[in-house]
N, C-alpha and C positions, 0 to 999 in steps of 0.2 A: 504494500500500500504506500503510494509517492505521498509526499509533502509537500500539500499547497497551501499559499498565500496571498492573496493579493492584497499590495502594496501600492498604495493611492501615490499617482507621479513615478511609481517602480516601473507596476507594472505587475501581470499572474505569474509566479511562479508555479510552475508544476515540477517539484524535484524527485528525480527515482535514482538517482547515483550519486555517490561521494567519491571525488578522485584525492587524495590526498600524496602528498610527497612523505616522506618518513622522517630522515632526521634534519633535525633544526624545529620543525612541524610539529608530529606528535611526538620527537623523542629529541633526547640532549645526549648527545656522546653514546649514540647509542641504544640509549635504553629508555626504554615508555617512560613519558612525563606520567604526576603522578594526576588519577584522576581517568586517562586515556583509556583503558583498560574498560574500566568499568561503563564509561560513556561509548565509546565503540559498539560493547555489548548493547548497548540501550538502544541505539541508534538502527541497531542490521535489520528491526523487524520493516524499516520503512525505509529505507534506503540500500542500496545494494555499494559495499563498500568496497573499493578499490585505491591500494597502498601502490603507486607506483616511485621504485626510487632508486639510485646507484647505490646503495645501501653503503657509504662509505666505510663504517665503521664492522661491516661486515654483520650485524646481528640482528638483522631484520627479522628472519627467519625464527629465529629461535624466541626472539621479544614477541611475536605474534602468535605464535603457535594456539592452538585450542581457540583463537580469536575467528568470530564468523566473517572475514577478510578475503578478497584473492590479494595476493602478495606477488610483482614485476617485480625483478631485479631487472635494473639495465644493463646493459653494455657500456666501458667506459666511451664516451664519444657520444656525440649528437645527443644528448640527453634533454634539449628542450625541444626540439623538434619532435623526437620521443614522443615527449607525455604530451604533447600537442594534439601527436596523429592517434594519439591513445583515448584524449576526452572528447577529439570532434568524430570516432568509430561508434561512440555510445548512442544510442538512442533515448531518446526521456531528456528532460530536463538534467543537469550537469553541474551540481556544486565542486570546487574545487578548494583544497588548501594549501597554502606554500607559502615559503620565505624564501627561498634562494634566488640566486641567477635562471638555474635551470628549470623554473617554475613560472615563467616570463609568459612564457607563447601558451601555455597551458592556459593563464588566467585569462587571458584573450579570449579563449575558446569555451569559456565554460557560460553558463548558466547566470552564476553567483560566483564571486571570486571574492575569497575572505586572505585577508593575507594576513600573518602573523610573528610577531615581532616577541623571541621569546629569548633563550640564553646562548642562541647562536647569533644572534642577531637577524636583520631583515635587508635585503637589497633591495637598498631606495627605488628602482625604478618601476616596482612592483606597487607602490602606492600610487602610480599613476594608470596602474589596472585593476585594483581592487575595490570594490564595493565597499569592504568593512574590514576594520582592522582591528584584530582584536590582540591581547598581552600572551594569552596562551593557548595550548589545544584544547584545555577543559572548558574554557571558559566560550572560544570555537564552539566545541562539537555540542555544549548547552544550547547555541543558537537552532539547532536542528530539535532540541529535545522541547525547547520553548517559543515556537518559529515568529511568537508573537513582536519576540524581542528584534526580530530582521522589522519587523512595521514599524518598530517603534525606531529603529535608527537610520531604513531607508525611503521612508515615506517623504514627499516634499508636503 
């Protein structure tokens, strides 16, 4: 079941996918922020969640496990091109999450582009593609579990 909204001056959302990047996003040096876990699970009965990431730190895999997720490792190279041709393949509506570089062309293509600025920090030119910016992934993937709060911040 997608998550809809409409959003006076937004515009309707009909979301059925989460694309998210992995670290910097929902994890720091690797390992799920805290909070992510739990909201993930909350999240999968309405959205169908998709991790795509060069998993730098190598532990996507294992931090995800038991999580209702499909899980992209990239190849080094082309990585924003990537997850580009990865959120415009989807069907449905297309929230995305990211901080990096390589999370650029992705936020272009989505739906909803939340960009988030946590303890890797955030590549400023991503604020000139995202919708909403929020401090962390908890706080992120709450916008999906209270969607009231997307009206209340992108309503004109």
């Amino acid at each position: 079941m997608p998550i809809e909204i409409d959003i006076p001056g937004f515009g309707f959302l009909r979301l059925s996918h989460l694309v998210s990047d992995y670290n910097g996003t929902l994890a720091l040096d690797g390992r799920l922020t805290p909070g992510v876990r739990e909201s993930l699970s909350e999240i999968a009965p309405f959205l169908k969640i998709h991790i795509i990431t060069a998993d730098t730190f190598g532990m996507a895999k294992e931090e995800l496990q038991g999580l209702p997720v499909d899980l992209f490792i990239l190849e080094p190279g082309q990585e924003r091109e990537s997850k580009a041709r990865f959120v415009s393949s989807l069907e449905g509506g297309v929230a995305v999450l990211g901080n990096g570089s390589n999370d650029l062309l992705m936020m272009e293509e989505g739906d909803l582009a939340i960009a988030l600025l946590g303890g890797e920090g955030l590549y400023p030119p991503l604020l000139t593609k995202a919708h909403v910016l929020m401090g962390d992934a908890a706080g992120a993937l709450g916008l999906f579990l209270e969607p009231k709060r997307l009206k209340a911040t992108l309503r004109s």
